[in-house]
C-alpha positions as CSV (number, residue, x, y, z in Angstrom):
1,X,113.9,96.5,76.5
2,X,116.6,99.0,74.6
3,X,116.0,102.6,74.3
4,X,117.7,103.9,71.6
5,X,118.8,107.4,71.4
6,X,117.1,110.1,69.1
7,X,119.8,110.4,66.6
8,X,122.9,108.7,65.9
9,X,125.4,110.8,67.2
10,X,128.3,109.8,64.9
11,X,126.0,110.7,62.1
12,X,125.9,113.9,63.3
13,X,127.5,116.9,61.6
14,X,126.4,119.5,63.7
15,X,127.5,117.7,66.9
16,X,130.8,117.5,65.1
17,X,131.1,120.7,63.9
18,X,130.4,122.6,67.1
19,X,132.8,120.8,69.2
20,X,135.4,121.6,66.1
21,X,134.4,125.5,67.2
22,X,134.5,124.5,71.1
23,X,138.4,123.1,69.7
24,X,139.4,126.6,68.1
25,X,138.4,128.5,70.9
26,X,134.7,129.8,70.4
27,X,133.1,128.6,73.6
28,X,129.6,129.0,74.1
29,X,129.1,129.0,77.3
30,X,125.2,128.3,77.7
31,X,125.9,126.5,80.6
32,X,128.2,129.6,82.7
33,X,124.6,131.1,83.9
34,X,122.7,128.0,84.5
35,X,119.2,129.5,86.3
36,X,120.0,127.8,89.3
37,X,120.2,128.6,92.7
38,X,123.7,129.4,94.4
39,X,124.7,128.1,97.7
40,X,127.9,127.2,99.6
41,X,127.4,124.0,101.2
42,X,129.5,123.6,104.5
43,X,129.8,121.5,106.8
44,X,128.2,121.4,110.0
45,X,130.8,119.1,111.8
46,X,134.8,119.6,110.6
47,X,135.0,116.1,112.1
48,X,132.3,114.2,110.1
49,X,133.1,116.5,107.1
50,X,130.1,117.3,104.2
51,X,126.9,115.4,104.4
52,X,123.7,115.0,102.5
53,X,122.7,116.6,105.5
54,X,124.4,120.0,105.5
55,X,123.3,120.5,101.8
56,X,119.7,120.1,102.9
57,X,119.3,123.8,101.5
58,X,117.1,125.8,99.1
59,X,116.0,123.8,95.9
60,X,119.0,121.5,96.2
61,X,117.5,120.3,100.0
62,X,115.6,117.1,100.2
63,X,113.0,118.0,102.8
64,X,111.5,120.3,100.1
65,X,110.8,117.2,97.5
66,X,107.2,117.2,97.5
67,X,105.2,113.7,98.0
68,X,103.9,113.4,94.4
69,X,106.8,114.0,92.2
70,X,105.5,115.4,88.5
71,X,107.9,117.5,87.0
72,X,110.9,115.5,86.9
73,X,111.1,112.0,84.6
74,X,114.9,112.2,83.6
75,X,118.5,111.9,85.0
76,X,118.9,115.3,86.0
77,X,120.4,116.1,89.1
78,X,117.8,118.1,91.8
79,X,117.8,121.5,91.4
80,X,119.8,121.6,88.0
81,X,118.5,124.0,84.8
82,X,116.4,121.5,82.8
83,X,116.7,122.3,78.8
84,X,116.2,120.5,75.9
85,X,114.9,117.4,75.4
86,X,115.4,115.1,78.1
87,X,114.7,111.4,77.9
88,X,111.9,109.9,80.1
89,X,113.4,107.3,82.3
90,X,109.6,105.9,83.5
91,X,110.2,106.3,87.3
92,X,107.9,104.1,88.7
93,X,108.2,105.4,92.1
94,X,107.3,108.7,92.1
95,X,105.8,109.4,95.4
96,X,107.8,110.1,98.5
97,X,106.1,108.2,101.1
98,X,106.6,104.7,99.2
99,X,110.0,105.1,99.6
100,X,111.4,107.7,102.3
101,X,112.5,107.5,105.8
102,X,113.1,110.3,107.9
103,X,116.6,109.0,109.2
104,X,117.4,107.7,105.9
105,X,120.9,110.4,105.3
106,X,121.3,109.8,108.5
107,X,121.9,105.7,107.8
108,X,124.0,106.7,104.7
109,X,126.5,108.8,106.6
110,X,126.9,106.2,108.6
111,X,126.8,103.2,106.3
112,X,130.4,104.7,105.2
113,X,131.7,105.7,107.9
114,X,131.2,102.1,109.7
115,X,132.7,100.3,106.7
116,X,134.5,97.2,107.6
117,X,136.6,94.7,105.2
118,X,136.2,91.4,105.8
119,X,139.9,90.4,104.2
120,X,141.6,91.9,106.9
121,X,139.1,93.2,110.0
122,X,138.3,89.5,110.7
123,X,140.7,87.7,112.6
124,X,140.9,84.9,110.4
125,X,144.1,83.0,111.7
126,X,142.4,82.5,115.2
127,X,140.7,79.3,113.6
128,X,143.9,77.8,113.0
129,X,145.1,78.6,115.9
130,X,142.0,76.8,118.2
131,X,140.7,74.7,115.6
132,X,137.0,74.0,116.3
133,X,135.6,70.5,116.9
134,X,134.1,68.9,114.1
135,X,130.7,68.6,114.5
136,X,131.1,72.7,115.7
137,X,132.5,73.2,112.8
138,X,130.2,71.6,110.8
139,X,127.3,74.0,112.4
140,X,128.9,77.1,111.3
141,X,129.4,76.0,107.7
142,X,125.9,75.4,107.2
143,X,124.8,78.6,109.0
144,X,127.0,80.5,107.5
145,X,125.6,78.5,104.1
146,X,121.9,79.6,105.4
147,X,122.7,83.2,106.2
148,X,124.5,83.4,102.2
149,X,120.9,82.7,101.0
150,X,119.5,85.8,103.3
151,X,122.1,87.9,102.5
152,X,121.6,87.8,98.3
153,X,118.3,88.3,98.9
154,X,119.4,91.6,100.9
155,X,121.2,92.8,98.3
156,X,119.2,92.0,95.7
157,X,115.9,93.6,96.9
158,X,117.7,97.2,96.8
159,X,118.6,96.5,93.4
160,X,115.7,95.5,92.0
161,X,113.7,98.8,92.8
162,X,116.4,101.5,92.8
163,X,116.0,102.4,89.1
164,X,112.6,102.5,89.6
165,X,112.9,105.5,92.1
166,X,112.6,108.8,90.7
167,X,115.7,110.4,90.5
168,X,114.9,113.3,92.6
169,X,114.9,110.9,95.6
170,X,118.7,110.8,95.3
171,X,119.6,110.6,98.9
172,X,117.8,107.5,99.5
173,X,118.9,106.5,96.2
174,X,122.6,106.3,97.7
175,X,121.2,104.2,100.6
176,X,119.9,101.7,98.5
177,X,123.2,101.3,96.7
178,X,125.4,101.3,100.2
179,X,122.3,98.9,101.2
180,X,123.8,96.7,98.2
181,X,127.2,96.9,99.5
182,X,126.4,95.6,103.2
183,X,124.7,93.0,101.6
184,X,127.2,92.2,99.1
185,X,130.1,92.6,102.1
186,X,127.9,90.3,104.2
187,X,127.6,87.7,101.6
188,X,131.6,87.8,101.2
189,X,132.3,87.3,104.7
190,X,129.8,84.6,105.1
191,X,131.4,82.9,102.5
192,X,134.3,83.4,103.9
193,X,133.7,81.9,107.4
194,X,132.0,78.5,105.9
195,X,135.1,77.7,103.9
196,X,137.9,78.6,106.1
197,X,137.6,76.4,108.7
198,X,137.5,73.0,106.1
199,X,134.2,71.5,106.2
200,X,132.6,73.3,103.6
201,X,129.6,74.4,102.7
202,X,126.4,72.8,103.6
203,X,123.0,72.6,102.1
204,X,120.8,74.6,100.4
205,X,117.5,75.5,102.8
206,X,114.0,74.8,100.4
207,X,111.4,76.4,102.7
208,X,113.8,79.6,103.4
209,X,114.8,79.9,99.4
210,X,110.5,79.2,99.2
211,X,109.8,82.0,101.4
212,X,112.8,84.5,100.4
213,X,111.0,84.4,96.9
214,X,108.0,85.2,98.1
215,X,108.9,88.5,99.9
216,X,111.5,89.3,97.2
217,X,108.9,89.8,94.7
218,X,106.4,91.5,96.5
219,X,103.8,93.3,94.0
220,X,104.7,97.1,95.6
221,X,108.1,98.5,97.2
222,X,106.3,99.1,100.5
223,X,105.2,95.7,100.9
224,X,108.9,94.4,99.9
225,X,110.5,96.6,102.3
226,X,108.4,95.8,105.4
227,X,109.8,91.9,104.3
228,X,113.0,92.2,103.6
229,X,113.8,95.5,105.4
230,X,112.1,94.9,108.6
231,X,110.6,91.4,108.7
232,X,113.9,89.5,107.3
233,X,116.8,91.9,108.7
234,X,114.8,92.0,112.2
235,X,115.0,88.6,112.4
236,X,118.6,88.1,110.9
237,X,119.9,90.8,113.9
238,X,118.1,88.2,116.1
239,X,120.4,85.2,115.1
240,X,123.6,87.3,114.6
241,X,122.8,88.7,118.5
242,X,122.7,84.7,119.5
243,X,125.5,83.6,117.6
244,X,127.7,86.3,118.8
245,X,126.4,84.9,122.7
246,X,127.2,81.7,122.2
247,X,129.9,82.2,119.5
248,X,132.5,79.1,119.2
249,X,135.6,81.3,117.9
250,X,136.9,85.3,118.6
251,X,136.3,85.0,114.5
252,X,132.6,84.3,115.1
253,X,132.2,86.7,117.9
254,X,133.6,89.3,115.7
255,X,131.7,88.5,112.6
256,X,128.5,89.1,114.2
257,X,129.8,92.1,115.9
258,X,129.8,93.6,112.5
259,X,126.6,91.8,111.1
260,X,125.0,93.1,113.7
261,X,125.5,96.8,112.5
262,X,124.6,96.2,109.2
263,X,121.5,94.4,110.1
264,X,120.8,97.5,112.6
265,X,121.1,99.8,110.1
266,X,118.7,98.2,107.7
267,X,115.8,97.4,110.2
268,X,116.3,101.2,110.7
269,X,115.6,102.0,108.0
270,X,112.8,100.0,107.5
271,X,111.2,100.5,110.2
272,X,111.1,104.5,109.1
273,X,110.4,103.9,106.1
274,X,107.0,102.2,107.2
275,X,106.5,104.7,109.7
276,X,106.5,107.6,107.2
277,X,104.5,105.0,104.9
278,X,101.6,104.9,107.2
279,X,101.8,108.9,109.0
280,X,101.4,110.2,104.8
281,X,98.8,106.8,103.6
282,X,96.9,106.1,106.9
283,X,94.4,104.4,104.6
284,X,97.8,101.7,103.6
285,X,97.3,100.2,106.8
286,X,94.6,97.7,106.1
287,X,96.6,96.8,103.0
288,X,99.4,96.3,104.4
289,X,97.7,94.2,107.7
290,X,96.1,92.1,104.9
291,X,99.9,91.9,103.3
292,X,101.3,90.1,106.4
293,X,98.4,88.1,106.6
294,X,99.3,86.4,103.4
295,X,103.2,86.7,103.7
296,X,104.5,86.6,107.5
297,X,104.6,82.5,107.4
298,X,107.8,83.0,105.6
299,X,109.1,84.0,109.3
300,X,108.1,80.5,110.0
301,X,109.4,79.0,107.0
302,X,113.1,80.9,107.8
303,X,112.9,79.4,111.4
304,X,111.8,76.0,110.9
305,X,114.6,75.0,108.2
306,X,116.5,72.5,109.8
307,X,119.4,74.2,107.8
308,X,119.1,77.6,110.2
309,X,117.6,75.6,113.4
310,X,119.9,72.9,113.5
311,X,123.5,74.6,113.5
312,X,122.0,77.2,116.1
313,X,121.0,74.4,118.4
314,X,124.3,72.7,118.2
315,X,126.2,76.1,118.5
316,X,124.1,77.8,121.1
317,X,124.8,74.3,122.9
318,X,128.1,73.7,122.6
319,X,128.1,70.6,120.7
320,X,125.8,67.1,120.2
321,X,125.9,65.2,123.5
322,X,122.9,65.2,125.0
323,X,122.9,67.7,127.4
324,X,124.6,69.9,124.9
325,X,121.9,69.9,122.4
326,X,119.3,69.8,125.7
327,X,120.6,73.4,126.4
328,X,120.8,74.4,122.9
329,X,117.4,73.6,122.0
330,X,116.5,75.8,124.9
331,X,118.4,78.7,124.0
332,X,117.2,78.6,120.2
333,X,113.8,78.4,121.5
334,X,114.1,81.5,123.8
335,X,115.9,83.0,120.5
336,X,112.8,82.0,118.6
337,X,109.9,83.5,120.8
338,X,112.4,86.8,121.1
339,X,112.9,87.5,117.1
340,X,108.7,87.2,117.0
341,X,108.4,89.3,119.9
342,X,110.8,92.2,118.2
343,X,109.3,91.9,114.9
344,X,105.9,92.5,116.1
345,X,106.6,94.7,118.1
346,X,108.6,96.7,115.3
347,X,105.4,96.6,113.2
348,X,103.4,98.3,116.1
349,X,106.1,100.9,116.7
350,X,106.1,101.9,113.1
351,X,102.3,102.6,112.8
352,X,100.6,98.8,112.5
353,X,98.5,99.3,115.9
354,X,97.1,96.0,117.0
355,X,99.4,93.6,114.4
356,X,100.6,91.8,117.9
357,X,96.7,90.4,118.3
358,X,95.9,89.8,114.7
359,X,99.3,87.9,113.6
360,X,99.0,84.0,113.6
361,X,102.8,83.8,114.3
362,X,102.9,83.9,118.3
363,X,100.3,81.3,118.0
364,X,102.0,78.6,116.0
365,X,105.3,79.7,118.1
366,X,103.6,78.5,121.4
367,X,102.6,75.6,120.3
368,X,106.5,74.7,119.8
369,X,107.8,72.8,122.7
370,X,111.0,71.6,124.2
371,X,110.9,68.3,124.7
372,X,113.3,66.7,127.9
């Protein structure tokens, strides 16, 4: 839907005619005493430099934005002079507590400052110096097929909400974006890893794609964060914590290293932001009990593909002779019960007191066995 500005500025004389003036020499100045507040901001660490953090002050701080946010529909900046007409930007998010996490500067800060490149700060030449065998090989291109399909989901959650967040939210505003960036780095490096080592990519997963959907478009940004942010990077950290035990390669090993920070940092966050979900809306909780309910078989659906459970079996194993894939089935079943066990008992951490007895996922887990 366009929005269309109130005039056509090229139609405008007067706009014309008073930068001609500004041109000559006649400023106005309007702007020189803006009613705002004025501050220095300095940093509380020389070594870390400026944060979000050390300009937590006055009006421009964020621990003053209050949880229902009325006065503020535009683009401004927090704690600017507003005047004029400013456009309505339709915010849907307007309330802190949908959105907020406590330690959520905190993740910023350090979402730049652990930046990685995955052009040069993967050792990419170690594959051809110990090629892997074949059928390895072959695992890691379809895992590292599988975890492409997670990681666009990743970054496309954060980007389908974020202009939907009132602007006054703006540190959490930059998380989404660098949230976007890990995601979009991820994706590259995954990418990376299937088609360096030759055998290409593999196939598609239909019950993971089935179930990303599903907690992609959840109705309400709190119920999309606990899946993607908690449920889905919880249980990605999981595999990339595996993979990096039982990695084939130095390239794999390190590859995980750094998927593993990523991951961390978004399962903090979500985790937070569910927290300070349920401490401001205590009366969210049943909703969002009844929200897992309906949507946690898509843990299921992401550990069941044969397109994620296969490769891990084969790598955690070492190969496919038989008593390769006997102690890789083993391994992936141990990774199995531990990525349920953290993810529930994230959810009771953050607020969702007895989830651990009411989920049906522990009980369809057990009743997976490792057959001889």
């Amino acid at each position: 839907m366009a929005f269309y500005a109130d005039k056509d500025y090229t139609q405008d004389q007067e706009v014309l005619e008073k930068m001609n003036q500004v041109m000559a020499g006649n400023l106005g100045l309007g702007w020189y005493d803006a009613r705002t507040e004025k501050i220095k901001g300095r940093p509380r660490d020389l070594r870390r430099g400026l944060t979000y953090q050390d300009l937590d002050i006055g009006s421009y701080g964020y621990s003053k934005i209050p949880e229902y946010i009325r006065g503020s529909q535009s683009m401004v900046a927090r704690g600017s002079e507003k005047v004029g007409k400013l456009p309505d930007m339709g915010y849907l998010l307007n309330r802190k507590s949908d959105v907020w996490s406590d330690n959520v500067t905190t993740l910023y800060e350090e979402a730049k400052s652990r930046r990685w490149a995955p052009a040069v700060d993967v050792p990419w030449t170690e594959l051809d110096k110990k090629p892997l065998p074949h059928e390895l090989e072959a695992a890691c291109a379809q895992l590292y097929t599988f975890l492409q399909e997670c990681a666009l989901v990743s970054l496309d959650f954060p980007s389908r909400w974020v202009p939907l967040v009132n602007q006054d939210l703006i540190e959490l505003k930059s998380f989404m974006c660098a949230q976007m960036l890990d995601g979009s780095r991820l994706l590259e490096a995954f990418r990376k890893r299937a088609l360096y080592g030759g055998a290409g990519l593999g196939r598609a997963s239909v019950s993971a794609e089935q179930g990303l959907k599903e907690w992609l478009w959840a109705d309400t940004y709190p119920q999309g964060s606990v899946s993607i942010n908690l449920s889905l990077a919880g249980l990605l950290l999981a595999v990339y914590r595996h993979v990096a035990a039982f990695a084939p390669s130095r390239v794999d090993r390190k590859l995980m290293g750094y998927a593993m920070q990523d991951a961390a940092r978004q399962v903090s966050y979500g985790l937070g932001a569910l927290r300070y979900h349920l401490q401001h809306q205590p009366a969210q909780a049943a909703a969002m009990n009844q929200y897992l309910d309906d949507t946690e078989h898509v843990i299921l659906a992401l550990l069941g593909s044969p397109e994620l459970l296969e490769p891990l079996i084969i790598i955690s194993g070492g190969g496919l002779e038989r008593e390769q894939v006997k102690a890789g089935r083993l391994a992936t079943a141990k990774l199995i019960r531990l990525a349920v066990r953290e993810y529930l008992e994230r959810l009771e951490a953050a607020g969702l007191s007895g989830r651990s007895a009411s989920s049906r996922i522990p009980r369809v887990v057990e009743r997976i066995e490792v057959q001889a």
